[in-house]
TORSEKOL-628106 format. One line per 5 residues: number of its first residue (from 1); for each residue x, y, z of N, C-alpha, C, O, CB. Coordinates in pm, 1 decimal, decimal comma, always signed. Each point is the difference from the previous one (the first is absolute). Glycine has a CB too. Layout:
<rs>
NUM> X Y Z X Y Z X Y Z X Y Z X Y Z | ...
</rs>
This chain:
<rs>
1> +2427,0 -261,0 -995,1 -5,1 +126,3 +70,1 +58,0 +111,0 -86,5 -43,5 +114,8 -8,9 +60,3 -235,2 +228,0 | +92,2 +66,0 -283,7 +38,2 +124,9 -93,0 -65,8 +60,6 -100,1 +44,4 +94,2 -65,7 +118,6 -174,5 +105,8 | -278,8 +23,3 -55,0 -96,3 +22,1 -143,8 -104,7 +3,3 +71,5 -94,8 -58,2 -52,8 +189,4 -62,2 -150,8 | -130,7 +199,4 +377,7 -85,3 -7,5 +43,9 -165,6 +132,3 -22,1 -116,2 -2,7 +40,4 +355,8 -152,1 +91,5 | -164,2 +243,4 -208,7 -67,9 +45,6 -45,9 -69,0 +61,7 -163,2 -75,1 +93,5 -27,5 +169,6 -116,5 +259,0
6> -29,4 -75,6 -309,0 -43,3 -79,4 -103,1 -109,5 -104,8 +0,1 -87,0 -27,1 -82,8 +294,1 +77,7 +48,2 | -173,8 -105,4 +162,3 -125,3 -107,8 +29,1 -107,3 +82,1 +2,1 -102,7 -38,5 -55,9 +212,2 -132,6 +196,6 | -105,6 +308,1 -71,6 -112,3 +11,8 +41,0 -71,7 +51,1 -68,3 -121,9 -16,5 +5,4 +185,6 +6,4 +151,5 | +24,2 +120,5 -276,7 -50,1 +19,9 -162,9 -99,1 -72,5 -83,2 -77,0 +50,0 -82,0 +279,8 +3,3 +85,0 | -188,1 -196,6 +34,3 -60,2 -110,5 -38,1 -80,0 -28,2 +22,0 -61,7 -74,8 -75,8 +171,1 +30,1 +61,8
11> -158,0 +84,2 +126,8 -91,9 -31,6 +112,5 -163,6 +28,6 +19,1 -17,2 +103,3 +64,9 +239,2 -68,3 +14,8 | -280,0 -65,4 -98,3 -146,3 +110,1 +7,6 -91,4 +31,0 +145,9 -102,5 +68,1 +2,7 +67,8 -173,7 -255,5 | +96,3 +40,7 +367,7 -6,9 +17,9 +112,0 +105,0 -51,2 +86,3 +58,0 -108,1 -10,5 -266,2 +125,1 -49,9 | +228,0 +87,9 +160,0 +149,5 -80,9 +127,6 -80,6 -6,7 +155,9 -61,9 +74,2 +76,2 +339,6 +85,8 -200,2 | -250,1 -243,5 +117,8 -54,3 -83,1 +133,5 +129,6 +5,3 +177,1 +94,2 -71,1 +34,9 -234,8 -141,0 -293,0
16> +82,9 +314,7 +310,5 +84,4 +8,6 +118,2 -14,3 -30,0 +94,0 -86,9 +46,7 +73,6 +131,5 +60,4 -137,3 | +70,9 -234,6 +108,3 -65,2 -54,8 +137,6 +73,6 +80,0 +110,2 +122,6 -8,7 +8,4 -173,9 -246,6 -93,1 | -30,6 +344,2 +181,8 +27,9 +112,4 +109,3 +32,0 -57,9 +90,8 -92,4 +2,7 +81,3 -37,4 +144,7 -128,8 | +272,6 -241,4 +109,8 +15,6 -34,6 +103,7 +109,2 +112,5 +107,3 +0,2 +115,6 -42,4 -70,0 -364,8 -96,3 | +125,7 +234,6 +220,4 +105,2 +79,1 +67,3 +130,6 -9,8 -97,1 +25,7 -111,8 -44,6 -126,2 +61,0 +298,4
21> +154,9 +121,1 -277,0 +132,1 +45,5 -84,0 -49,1 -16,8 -143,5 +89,0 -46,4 -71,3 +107,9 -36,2 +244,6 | -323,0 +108,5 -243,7 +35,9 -23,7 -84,2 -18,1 +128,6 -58,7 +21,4 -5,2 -121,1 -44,3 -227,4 +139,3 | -3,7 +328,4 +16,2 +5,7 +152,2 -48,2 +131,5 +54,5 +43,3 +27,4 +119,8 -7,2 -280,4 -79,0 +28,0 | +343,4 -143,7 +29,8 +141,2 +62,4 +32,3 +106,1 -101,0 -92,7 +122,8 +1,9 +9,0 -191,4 +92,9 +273,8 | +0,8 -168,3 -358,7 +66,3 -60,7 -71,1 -1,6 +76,1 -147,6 -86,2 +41,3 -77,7 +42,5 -250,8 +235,9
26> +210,7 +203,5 -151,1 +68,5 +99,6 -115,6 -89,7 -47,8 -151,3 -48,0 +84,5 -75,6 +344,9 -75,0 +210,0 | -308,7 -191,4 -163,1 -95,2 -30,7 -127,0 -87,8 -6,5 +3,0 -55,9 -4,0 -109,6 +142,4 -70,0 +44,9 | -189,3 +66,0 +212,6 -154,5 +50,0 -10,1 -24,5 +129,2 -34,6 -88,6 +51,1 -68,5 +41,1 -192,1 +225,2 | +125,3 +178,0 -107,6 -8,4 +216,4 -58,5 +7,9 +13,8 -127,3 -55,5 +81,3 -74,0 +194,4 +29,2 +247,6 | -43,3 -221,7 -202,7 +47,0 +52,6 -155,0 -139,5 -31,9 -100,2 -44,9 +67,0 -93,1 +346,1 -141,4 +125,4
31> -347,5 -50,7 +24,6 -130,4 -71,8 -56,6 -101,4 +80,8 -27,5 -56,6 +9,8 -108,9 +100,6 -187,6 +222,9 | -78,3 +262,1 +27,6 -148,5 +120,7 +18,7 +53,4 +108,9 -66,4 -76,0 +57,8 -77,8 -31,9 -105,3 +322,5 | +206,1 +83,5 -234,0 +30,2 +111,3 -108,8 -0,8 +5,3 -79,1 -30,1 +101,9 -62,1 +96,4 -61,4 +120,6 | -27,2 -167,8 -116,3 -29,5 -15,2 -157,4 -99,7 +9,0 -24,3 -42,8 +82,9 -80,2 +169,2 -192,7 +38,7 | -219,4 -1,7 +124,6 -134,4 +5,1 -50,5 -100,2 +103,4 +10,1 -112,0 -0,2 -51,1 +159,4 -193,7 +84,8
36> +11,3 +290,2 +45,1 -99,0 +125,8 +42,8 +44,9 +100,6 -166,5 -83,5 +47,4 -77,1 +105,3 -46,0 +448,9 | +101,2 +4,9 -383,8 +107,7 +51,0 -102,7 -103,8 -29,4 -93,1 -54,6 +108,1 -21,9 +321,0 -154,3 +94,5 | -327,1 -50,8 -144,5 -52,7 -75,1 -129,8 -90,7 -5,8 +23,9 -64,0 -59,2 -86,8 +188,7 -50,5 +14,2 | -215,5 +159,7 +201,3 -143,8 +32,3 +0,7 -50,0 -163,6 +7,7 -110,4 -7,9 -53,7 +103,6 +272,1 -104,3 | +37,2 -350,6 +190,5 -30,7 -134,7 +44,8 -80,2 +29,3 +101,9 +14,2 +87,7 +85,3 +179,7 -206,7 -148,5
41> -288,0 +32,8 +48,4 -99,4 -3,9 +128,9 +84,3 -121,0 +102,9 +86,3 -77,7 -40,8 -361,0 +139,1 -116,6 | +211,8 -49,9 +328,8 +18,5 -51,1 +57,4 -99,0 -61,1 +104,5 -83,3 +60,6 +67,4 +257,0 +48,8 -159,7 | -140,2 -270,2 +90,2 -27,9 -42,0 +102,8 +40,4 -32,9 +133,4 +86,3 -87,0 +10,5 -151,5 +68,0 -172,9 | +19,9 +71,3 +265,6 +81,0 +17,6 +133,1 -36,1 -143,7 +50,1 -117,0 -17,6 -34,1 +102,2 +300,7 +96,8 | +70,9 -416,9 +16,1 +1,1 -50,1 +59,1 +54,3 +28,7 +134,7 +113,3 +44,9 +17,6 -147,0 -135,6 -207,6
46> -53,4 +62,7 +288,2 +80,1 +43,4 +135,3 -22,0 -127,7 +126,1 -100,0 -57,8 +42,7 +46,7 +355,5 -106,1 | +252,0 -309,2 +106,9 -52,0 -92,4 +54,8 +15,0 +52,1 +160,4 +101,5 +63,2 +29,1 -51,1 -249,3 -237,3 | -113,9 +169,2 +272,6 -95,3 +30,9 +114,6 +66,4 -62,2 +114,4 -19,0 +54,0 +109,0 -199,6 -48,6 -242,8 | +295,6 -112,7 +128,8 +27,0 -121,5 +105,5 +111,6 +59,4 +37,6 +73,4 +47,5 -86,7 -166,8 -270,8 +0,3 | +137,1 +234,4 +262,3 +133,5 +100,3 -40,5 +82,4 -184,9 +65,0 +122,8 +1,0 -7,6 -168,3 +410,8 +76,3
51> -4,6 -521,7 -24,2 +106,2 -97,6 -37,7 +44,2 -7,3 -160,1 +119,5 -21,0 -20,8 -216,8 -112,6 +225,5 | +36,3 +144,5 -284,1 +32,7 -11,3 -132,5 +47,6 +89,9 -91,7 -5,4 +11,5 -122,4 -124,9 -137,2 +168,3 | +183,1 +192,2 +54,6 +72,5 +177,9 -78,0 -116,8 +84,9 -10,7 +5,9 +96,2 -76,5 +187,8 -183,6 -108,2 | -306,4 +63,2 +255,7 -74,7 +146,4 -48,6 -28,1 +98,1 +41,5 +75,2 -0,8 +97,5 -137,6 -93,3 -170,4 | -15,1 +232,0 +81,9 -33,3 +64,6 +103,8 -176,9 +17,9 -23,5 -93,3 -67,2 -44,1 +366,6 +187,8 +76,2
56> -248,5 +22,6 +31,3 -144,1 +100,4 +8,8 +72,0 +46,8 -184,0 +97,2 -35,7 -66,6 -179,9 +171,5 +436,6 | -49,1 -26,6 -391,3 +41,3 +88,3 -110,1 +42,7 +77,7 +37,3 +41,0 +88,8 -74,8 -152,4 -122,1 -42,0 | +125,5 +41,8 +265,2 +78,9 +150,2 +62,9 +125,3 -30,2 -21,9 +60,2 +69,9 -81,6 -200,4 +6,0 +274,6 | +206,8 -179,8 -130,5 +146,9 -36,7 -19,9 +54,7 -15,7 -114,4 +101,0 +66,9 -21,8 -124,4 -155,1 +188,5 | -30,2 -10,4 -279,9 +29,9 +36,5 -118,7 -5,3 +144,0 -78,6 +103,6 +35,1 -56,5 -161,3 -253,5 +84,0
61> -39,2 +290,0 -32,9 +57,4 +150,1 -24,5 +96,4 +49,0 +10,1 +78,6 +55,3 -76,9 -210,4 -28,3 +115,3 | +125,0 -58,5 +116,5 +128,1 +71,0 +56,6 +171,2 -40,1 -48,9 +106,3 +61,9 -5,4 -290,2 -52,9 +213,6 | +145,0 -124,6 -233,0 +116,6 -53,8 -88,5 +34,9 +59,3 -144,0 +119,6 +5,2 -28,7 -183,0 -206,8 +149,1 | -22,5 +243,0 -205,9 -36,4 +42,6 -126,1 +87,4 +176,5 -3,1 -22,4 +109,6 +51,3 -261,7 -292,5 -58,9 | +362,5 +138,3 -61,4 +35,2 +226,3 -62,1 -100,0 +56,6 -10,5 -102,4 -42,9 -53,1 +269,9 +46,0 -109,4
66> -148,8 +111,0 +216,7 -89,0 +79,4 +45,3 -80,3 +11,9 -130,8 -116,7 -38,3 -8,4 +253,5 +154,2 +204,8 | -64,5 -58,0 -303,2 +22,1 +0,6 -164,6 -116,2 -28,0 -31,5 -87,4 +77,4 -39,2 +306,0 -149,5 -2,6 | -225,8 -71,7 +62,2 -87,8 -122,4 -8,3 -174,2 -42,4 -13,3 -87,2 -48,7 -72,1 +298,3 +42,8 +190,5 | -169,2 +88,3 +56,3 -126,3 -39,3 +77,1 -170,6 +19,1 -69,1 -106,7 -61,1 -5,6 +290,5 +136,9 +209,2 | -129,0 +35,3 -241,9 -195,4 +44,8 -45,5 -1,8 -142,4 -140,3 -105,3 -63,5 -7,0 +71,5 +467,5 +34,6
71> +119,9 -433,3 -102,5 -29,7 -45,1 -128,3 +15,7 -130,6 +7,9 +4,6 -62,5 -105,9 +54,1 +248,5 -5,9 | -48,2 -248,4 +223,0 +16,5 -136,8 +69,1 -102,5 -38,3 +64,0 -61,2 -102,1 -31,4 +264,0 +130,9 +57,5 | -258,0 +98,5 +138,3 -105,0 -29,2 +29,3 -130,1 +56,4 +16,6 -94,9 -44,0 +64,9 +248,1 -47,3 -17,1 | -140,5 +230,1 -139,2 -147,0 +65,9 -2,9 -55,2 -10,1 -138,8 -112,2 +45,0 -23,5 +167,1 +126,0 +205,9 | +44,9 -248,9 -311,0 -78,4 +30,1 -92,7 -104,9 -96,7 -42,3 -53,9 +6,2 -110,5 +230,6 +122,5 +60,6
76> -208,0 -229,8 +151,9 -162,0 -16,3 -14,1 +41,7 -188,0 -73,5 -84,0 -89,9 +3,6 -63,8 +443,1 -79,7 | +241,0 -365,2 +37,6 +65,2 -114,9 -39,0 -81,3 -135,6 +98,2 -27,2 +9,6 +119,7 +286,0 +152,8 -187,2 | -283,2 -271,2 -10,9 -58,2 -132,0 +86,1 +94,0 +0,8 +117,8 +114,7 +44,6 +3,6 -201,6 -208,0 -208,2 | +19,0 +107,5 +297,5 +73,8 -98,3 +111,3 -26,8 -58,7 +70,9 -59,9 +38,3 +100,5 +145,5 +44,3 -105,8 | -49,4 -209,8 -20,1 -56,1 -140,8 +73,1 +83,8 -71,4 +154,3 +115,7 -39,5 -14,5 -180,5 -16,6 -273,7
81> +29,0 +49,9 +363,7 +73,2 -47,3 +121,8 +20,5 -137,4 -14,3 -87,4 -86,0 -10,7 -3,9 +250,2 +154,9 | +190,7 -176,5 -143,6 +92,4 -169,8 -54,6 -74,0 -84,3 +190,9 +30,0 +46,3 +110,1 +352,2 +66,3 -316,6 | -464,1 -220,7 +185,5 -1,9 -83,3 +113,9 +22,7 -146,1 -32,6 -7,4 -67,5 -102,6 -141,5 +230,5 +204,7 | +180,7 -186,8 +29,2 +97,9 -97,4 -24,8 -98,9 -155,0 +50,4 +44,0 -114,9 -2,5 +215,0 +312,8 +55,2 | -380,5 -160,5 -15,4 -68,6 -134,0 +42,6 -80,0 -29,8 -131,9 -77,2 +74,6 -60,2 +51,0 -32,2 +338,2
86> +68,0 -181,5 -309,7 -57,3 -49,4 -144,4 -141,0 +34,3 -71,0 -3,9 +8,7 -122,7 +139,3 -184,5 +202,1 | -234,4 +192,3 -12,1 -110,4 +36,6 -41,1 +13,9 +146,8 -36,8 -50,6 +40,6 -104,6 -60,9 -219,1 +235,3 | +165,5 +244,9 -64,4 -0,5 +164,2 -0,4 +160,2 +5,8 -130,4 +45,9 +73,3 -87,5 -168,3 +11,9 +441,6 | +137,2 -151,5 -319,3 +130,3 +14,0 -105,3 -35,5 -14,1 -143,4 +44,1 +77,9 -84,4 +105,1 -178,8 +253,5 | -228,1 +2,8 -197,4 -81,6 +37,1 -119,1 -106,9 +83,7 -46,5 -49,9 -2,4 -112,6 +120,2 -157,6 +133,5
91> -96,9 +224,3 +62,3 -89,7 +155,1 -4,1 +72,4 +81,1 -58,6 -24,3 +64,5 -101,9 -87,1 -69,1 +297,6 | +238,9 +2,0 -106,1 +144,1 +107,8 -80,8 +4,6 -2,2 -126,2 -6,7 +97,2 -75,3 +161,7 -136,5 +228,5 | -137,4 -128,9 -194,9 +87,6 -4,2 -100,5 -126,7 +16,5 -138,0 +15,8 +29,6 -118,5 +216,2 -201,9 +268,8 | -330,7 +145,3 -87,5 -117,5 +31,2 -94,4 -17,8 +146,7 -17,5 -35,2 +28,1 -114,5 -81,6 -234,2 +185,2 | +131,2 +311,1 +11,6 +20,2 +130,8 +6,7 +99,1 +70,0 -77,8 -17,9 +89,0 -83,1 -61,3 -135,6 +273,9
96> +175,9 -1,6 -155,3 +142,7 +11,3 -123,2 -3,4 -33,9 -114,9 +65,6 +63,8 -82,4 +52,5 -103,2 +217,4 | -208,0 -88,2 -179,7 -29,3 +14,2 -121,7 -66,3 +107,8 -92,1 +12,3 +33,3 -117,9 +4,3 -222,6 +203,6 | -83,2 +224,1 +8,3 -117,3 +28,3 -62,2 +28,9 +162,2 -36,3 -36,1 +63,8 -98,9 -127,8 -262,5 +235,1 | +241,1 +240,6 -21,2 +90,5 +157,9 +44,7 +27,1 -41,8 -144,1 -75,7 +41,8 -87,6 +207,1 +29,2 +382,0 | -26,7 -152,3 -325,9 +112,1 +14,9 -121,0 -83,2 -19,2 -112,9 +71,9 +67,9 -73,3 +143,3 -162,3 +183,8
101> -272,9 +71,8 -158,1 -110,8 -53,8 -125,0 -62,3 +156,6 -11,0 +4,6 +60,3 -107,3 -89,1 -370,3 +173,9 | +8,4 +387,8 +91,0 -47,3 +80,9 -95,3 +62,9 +117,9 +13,9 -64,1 +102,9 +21,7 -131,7 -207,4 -35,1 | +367,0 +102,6 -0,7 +107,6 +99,5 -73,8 +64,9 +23,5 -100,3 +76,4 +89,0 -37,4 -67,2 -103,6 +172,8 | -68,2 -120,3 -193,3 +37,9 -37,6 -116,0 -94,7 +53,0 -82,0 -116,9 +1,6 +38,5 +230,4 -186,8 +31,1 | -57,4 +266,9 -268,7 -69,3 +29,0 -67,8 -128,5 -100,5 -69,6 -76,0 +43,9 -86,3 +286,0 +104,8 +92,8
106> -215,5 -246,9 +31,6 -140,4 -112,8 -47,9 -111,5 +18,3 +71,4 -105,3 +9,1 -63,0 +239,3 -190,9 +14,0 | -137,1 +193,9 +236,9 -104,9 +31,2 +83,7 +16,1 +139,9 +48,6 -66,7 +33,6 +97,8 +41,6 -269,1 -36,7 | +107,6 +323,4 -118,7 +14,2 +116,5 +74,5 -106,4 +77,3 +29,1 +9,3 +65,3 +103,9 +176,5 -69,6 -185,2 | -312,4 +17,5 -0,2 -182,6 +24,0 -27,8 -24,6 -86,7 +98,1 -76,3 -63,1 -73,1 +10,7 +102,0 -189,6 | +61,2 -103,2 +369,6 -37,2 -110,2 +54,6 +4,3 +31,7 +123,0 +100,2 +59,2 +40,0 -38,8 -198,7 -194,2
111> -152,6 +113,3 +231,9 -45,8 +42,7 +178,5 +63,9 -128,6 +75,7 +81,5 +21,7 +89,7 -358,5 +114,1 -123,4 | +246,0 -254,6 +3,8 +23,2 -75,1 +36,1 +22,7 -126,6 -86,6 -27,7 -0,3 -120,0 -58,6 +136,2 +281,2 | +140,0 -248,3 -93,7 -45,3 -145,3 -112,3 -41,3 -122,5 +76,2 +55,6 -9,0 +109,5 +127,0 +68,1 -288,1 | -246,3 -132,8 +155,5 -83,8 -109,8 +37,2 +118,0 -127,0 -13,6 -8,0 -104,9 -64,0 -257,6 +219,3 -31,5 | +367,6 -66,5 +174,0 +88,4 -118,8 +72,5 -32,1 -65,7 +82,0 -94,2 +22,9 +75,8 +223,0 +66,6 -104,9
116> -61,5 -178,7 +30,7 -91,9 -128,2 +143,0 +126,1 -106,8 -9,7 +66,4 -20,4 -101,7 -409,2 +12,3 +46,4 | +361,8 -59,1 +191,3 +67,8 -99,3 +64,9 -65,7 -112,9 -44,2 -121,4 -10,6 +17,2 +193,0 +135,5 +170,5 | +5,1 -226,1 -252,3 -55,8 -167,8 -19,2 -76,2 +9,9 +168,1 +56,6 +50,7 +96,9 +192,2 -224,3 -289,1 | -343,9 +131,3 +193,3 -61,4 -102,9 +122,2 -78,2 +170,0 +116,9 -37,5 +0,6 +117,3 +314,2 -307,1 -120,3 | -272,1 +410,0 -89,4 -42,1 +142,0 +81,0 -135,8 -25,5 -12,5 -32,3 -72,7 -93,9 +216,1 +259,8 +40,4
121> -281,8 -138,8 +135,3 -158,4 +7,8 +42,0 +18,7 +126,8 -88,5 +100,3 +69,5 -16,3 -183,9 -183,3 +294,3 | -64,9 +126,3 -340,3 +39,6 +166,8 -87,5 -159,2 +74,3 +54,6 -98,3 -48,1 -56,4 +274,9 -40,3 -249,4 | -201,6 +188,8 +399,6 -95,0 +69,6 +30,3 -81,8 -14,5 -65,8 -109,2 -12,3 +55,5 +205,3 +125,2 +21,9 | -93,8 -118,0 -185,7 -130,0 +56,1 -81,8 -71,2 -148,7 -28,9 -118,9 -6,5 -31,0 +235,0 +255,5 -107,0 | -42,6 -352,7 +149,6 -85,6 -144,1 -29,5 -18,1 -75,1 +164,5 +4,2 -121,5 +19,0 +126,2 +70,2 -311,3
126> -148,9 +144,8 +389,0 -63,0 -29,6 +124,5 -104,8 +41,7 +12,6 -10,9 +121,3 +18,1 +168,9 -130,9 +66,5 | -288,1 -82,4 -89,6 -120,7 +68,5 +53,3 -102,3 -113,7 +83,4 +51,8 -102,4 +44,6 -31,4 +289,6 -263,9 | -140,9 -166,8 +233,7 -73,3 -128,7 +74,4 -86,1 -27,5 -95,7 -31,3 +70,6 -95,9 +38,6 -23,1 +338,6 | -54,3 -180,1 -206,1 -47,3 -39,9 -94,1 -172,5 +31,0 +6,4 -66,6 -24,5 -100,6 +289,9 -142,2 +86,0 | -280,4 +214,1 +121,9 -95,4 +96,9 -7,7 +28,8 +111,5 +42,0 +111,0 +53,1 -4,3 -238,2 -192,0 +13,5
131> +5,5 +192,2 +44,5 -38,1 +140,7 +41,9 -2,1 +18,5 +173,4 -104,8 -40,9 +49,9 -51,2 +54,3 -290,8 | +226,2 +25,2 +308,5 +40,7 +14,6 +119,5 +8,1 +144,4 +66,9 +56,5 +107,4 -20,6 +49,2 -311,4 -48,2 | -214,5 +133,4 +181,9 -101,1 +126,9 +75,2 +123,9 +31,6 +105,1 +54,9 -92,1 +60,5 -367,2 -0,8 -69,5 | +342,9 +200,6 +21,8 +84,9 +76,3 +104,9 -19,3 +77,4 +116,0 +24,9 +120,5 +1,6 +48,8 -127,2 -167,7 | -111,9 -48,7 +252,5 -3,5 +87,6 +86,6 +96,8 +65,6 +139,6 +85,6 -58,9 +66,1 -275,0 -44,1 -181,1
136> +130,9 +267,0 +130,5 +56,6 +23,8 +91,3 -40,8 +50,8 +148,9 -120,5 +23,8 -7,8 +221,9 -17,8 -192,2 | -64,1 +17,3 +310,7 -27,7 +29,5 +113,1 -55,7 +138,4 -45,3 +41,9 +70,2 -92,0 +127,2 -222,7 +238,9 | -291,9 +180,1 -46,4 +23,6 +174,7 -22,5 +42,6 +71,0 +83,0 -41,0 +115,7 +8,9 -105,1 -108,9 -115,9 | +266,9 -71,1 +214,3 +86,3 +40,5 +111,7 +141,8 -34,6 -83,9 +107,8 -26,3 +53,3 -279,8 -31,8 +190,3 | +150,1 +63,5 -360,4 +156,0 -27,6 -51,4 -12,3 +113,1 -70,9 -62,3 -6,7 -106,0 +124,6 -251,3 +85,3
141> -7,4 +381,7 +62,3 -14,5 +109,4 -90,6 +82,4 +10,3 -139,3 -19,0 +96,7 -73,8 -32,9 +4,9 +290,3 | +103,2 -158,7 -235,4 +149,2 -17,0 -140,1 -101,8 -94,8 -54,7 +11,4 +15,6 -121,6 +302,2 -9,8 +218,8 | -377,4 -67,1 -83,1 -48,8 -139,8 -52,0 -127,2 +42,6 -86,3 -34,3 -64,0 -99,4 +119,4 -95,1 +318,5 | -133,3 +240,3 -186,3 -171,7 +27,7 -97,4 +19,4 +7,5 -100,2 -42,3 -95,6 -65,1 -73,2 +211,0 +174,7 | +175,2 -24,3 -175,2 -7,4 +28,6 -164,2 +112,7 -106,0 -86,1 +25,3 -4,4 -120,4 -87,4 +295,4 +173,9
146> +122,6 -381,2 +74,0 +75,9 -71,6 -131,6 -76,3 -110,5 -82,8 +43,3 -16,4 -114,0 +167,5 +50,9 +247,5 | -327,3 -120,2 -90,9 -72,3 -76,4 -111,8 -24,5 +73,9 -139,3 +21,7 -28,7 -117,7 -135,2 -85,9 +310,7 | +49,2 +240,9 -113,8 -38,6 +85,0 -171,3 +109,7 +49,0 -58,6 -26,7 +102,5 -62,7 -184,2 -7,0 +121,1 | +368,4 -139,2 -65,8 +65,8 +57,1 -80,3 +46,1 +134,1 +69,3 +21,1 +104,6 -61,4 -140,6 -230,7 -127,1 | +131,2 +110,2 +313,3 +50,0 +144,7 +73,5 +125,5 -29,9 +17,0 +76,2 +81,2 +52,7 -268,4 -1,7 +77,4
</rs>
């Protein structure tokens, strides 16, 4: 902690997990300041569960110095909602990767990256194995134009 913002000197992204007190905690402050201080990018984790210390983003704000607020939560910074049921929990943590990778100077040019979970279904290698006629009611008004790509 005493060299806590040296670490972050070091650092090429800081990763903040947004639970209740932690924008009132004297070394999380010291952490975002630094890292705001050194122009560090940030990733916001927020955890959501208020059994598990979390809130809304309203309450956490509100926790946050005023000081703070815009460069914490309007400047556009990732943020991933921490969940806690195993399937969805690796969505997160695949999200967080991926947040932190492209803040870093190697993918910083980079929209996205083609991460994936051992044992994940990946969209793009789902299809049928023919050609499949779709139809819809023409009392389903939402329903017409979606075969053609509506």
């Amino acid at each position: 902690i005493g060299e806590l913002e040296a670490y972050i000197g070091r650092s090429q992204v800081v990763l903040c997990f947004l639970s209740r007190g932690y924008l009132r905690s004297t070394n999380c402050l010291r952490e975002v300041r630094a890292a705001l201080e050194m122009g560090k990018p940030l990733v916001l984790v927020h955890e959501a569960d208020p059994d598990k210390g979390g809130g809304t983003l309203a309450e956490l704000r509100s926790e946050c110095p005023e000081e703070l607020q815009a460069a914490i939560f309007e400047a556009g910074w990732p943020m991933v909602v921490w969940h806690r049921i195993e399937a969805f929990q690796h969505v997160s943590l695949k999200v967080i990767a991926e947040a932190l990778l492209l803040k870093t100077p190697k993918y910083a040019g980079e929209k996205a990256l083609p991460l994936c979970i051992p044992g994940e279904l990946r969209a793009d290698s789902l299809a049928f194995p023919k050609p499949v006629v779709l139809w819809a009611s023409t009392l389903n008004g939402g329903g017409g134009g979606r075969g053609a790509g509506g």
